[in-house]
PASEBA-1860 file (N, C-alpha, C; in nm, 3 decimals):
! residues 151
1> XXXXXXXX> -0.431/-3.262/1.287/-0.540/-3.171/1.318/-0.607/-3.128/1.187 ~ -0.741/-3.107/1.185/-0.838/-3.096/1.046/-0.784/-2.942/1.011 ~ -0.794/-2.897/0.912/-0.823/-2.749/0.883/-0.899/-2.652/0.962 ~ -0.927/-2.600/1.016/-0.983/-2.477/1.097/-1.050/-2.573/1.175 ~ -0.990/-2.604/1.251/-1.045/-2.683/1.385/-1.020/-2.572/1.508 ~ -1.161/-2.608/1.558/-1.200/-2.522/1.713/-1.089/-2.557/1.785 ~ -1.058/-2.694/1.813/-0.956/-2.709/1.885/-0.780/-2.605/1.859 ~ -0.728/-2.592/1.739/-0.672/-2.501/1.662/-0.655/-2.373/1.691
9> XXXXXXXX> -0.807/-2.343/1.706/-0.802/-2.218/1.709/-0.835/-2.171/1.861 ~ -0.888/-2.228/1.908/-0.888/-2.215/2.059/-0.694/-2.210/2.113 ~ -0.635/-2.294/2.075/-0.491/-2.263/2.119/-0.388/-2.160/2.052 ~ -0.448/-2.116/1.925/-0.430/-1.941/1.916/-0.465/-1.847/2.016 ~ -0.588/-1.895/2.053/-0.661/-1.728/2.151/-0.616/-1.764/2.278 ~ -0.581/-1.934/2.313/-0.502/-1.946/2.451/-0.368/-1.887/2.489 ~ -0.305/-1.908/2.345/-0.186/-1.877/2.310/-0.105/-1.667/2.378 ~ -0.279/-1.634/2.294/-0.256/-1.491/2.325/-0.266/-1.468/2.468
17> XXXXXXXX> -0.317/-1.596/2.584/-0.343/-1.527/2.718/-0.148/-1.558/2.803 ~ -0.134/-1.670/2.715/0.017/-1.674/2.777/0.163/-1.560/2.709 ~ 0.094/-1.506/2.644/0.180/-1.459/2.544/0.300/-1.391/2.659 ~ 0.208/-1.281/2.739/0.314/-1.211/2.823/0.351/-1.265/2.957 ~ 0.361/-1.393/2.964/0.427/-1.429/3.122/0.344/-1.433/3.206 ~ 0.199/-1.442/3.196/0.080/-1.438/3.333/-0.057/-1.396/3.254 ~ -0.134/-1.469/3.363/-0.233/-1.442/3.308/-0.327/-1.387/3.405 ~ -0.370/-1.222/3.380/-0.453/-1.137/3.455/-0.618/-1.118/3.458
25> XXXXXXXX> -0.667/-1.084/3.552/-0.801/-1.072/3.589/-0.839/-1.032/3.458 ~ -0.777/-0.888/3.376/-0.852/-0.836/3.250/-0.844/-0.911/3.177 ~ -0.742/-0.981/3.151/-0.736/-1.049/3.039/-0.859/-1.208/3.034 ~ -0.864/-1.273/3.117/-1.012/-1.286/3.141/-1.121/-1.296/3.135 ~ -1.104/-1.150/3.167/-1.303/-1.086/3.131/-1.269/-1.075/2.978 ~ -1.193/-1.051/2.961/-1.192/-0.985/2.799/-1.223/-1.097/2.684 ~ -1.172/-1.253/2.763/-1.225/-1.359/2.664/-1.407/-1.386/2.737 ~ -1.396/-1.364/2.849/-1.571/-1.390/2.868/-1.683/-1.298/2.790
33> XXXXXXXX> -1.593/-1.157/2.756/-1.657/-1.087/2.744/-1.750/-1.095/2.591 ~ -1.554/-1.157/2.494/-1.570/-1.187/2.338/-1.650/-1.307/2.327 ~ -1.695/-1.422/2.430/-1.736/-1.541/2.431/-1.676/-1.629/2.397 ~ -1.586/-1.651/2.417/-1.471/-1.745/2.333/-1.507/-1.869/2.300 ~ -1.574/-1.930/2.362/-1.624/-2.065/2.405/-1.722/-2.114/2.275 ~ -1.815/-2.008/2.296/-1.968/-1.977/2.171/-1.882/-1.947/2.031 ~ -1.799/-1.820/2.021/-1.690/-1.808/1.907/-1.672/-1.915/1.846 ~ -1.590/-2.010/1.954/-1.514/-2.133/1.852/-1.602/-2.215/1.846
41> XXXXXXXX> -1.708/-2.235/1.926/-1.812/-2.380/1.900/-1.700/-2.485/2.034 ~ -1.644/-2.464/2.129/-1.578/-2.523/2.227/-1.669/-2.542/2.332 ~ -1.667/-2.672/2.439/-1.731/-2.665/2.546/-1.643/-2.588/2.650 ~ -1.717/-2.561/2.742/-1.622/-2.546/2.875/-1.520/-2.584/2.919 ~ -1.558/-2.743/2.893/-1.437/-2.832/2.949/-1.352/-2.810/2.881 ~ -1.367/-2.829/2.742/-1.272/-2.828/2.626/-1.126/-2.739/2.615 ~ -1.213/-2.626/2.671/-1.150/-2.480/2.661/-1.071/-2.519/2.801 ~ -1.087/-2.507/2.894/-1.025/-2.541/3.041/-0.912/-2.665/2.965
49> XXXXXXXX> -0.961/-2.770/2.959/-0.842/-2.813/2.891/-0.748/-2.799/2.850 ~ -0.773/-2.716/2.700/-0.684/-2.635/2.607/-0.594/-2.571/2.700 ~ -0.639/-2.443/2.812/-0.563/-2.384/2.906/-0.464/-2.491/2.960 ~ -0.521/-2.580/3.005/-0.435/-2.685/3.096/-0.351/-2.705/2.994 ~ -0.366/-2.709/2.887/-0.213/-2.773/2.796/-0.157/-2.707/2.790 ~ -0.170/-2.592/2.764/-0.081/-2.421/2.787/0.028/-2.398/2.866 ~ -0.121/-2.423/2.984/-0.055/-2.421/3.119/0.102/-2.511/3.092 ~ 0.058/-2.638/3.091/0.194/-2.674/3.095/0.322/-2.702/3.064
57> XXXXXXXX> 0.291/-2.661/2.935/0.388/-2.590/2.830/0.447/-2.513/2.891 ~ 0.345/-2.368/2.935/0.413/-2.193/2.997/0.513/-2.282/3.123 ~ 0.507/-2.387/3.184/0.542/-2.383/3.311/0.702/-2.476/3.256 ~ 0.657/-2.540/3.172/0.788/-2.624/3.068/0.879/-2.530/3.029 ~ 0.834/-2.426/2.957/0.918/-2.319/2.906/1.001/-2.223/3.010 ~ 0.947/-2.179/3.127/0.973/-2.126/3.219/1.120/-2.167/3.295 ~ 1.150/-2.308/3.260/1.195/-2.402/3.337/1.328/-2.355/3.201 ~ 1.346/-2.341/3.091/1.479/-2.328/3.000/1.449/-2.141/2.974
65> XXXXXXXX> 1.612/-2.113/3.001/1.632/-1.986/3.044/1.592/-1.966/2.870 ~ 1.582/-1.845/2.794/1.530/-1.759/2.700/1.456/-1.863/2.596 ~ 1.362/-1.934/2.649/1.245/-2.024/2.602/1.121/-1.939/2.638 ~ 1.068/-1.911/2.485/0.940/-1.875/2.507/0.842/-1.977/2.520 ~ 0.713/-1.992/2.529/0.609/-2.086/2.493/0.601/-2.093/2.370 ~ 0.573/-1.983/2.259/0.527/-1.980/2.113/0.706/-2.090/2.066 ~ 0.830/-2.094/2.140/0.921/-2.156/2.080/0.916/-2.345/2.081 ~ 0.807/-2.319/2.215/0.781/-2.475/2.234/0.662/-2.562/2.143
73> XXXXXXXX> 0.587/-2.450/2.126/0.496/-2.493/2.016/0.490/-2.487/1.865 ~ 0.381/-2.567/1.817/0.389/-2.576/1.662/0.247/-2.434/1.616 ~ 0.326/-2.337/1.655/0.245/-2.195/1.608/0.196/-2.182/1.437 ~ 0.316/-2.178/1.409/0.304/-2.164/1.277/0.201/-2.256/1.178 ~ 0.223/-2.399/1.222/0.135/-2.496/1.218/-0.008/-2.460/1.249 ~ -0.031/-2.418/1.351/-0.161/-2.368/1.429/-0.242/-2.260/1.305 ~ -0.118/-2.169/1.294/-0.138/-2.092/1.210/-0.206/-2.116/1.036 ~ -0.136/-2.219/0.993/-0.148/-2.272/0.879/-0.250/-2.335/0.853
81> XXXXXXXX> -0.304/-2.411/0.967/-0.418/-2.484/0.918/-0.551/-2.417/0.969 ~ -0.534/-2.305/1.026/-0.705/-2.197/1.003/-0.688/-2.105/0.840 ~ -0.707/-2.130/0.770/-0.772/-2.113/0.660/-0.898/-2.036/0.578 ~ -0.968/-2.050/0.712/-1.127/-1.984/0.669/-1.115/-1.856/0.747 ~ -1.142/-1.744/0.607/-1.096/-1.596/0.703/-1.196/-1.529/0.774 ~ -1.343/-1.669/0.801/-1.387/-1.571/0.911/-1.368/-1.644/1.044 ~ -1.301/-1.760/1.061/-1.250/-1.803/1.154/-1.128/-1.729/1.156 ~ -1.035/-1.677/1.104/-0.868/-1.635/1.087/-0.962/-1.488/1.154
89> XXXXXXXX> -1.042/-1.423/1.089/-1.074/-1.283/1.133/-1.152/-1.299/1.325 ~ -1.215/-1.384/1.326/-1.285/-1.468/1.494/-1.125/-1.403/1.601 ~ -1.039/-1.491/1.573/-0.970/-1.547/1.621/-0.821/-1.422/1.654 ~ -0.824/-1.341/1.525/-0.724/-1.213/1.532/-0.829/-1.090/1.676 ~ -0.942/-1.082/1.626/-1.011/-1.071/1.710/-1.047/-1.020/1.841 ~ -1.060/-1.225/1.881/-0.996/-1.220/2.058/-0.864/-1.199/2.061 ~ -0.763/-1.244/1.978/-0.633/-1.233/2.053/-0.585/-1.057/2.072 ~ -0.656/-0.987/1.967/-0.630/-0.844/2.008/-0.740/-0.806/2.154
97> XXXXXXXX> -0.852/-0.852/2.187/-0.897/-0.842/2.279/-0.847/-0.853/2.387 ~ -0.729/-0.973/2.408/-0.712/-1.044/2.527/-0.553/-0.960/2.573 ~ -0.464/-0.925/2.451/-0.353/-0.862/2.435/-0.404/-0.694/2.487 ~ -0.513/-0.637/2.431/-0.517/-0.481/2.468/-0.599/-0.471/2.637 ~ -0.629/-0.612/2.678/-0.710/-0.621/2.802/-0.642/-0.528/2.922 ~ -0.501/-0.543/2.944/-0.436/-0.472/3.027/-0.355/-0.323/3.003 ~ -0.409/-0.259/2.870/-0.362/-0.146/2.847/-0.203/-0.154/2.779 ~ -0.144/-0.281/2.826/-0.028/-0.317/2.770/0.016/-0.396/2.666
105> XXXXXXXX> 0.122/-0.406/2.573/0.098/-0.448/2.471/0.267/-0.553/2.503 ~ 0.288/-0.668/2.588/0.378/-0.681/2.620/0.507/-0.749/2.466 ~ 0.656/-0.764/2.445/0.717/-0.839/2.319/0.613/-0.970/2.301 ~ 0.625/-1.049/2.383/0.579/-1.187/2.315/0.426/-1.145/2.302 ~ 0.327/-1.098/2.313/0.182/-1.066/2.247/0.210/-0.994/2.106 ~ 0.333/-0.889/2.099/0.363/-0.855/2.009/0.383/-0.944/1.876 ~ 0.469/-1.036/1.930/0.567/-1.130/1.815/0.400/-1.242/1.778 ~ 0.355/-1.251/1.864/0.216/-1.314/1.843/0.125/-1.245/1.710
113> XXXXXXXX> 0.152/-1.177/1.756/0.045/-1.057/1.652/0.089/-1.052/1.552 ~ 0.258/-0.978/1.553/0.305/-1.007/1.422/0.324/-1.147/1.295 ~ 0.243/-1.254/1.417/0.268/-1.387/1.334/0.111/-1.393/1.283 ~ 0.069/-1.339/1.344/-0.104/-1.344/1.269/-0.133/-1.268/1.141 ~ -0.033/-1.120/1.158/-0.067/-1.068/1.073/0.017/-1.118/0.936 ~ 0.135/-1.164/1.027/0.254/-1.241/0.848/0.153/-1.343/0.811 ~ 0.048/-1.417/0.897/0.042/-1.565/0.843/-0.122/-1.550/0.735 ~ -0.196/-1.458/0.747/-0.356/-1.482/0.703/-0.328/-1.354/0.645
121> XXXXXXXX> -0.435/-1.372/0.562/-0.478/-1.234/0.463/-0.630/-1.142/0.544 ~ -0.625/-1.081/0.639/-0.717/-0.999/0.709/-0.712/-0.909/0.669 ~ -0.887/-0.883/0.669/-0.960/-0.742/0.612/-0.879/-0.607/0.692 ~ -0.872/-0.566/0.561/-0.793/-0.407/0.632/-0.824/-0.339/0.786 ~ -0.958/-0.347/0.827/-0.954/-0.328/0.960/-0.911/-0.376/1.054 ~ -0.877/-0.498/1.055/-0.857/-0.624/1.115/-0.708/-0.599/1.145 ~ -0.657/-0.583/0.989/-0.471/-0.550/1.014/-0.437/-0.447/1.087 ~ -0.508/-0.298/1.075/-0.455/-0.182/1.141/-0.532/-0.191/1.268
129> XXXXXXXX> -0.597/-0.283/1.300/-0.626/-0.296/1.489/-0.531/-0.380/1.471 ~ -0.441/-0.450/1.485/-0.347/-0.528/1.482/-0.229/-0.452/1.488 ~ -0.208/-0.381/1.377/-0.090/-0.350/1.366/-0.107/-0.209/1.498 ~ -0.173/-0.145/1.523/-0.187/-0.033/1.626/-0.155/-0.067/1.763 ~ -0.209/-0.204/1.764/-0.104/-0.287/1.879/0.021/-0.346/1.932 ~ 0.052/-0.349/1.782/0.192/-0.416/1.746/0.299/-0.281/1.750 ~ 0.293/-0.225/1.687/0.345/-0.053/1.664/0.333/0.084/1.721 ~ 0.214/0.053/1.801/0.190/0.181/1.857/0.079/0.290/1.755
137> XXXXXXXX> -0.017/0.348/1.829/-0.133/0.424/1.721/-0.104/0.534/1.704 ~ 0.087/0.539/1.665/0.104/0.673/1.615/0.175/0.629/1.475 ~ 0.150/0.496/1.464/0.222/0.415/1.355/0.141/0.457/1.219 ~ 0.221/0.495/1.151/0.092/0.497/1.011/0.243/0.506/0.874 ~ 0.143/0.397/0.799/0.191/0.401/0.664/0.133/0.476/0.571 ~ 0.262/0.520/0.501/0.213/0.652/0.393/0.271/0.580/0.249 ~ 0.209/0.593/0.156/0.235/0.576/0.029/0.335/0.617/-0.002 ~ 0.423/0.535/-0.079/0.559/0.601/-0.137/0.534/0.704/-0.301
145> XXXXXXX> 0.649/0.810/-0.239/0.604/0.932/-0.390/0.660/0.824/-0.490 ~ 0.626/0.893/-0.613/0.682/0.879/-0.715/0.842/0.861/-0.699 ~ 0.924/0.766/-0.723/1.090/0.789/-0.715/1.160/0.880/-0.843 ~ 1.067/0.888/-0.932/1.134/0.982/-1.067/1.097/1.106/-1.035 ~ 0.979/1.139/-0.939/0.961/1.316/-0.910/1.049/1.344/-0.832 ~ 1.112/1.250/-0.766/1.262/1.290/-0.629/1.378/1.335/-0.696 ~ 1.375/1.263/-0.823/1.527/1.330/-0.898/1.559/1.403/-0.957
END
């Protein structure tokens, strides 16, 4: 697969609709809403596709007891070869779009998130909508004191 290929990155933001075990009405609207299609430069079909491969992965995984999908796939890979951080920033994006669609923030959207945010260097806004999902928006990092004024 090329470097920041639509195809690539389209199975990141697919990635985020299987993350929690189903895929809901909000979650959905929430990629029609971001345009996902126009985003990546994907056709219709393309994208329906992409799902269909998902699809049958999620339904592969389903089938071996504590098998996720992200364990069946080459994520990290996926990960590695988007490169361009306004495709890496596109793409963190929808998947926070498609993850906050149902008010819920389920583990595997989590562990998703947390692999976006270990894997690319995203603009500070980008990380703390991320991380507010991942942690909860009562999460906040504070600067460490001085360790020689403590003693």
């Amino acid at each position: 697969m090329p470097p920041n290929s639509p195809l690539t990155a389209g199975r990141i933001v697919g990635l985020a609709l299987f993350a929690n075990d189903e895929i809901n009405d909000a979650e959905l609207f929430a990629l029609h809403r971001v345009q996902v299609c126009h985003q990546l430069g994907l056709s219709r079909e393309c994208w329906q596709g992409l799902l269909a491969e998902l699809h049958d992965a999620f339904l592969h995984a389903r089938k071996r007891p504590r098998t996720t999908l992200a364990d069946l796939l080459p994520v990290q890979y996926w990960l590695n070869t988007v490169d361009d951080p306004d495709l890496q920033r596109r793409v963190a994006q929808m998947c926070a779009a498609v993850v906050s669609a149902d008010g819920f923030v389920d583990p595997g959207e989590a562990r998703l998130l947390r692999r976006l945010l270990g894997a690319w260097p995203l603009p500070a806004e980008d990380r703390e909508m991320l991380e507010a999902l991942v942690y909860g928006l009562d999460f906040e990092i504070r600067p460490r004191t001085d360790v020689d004024a403590l003693h």
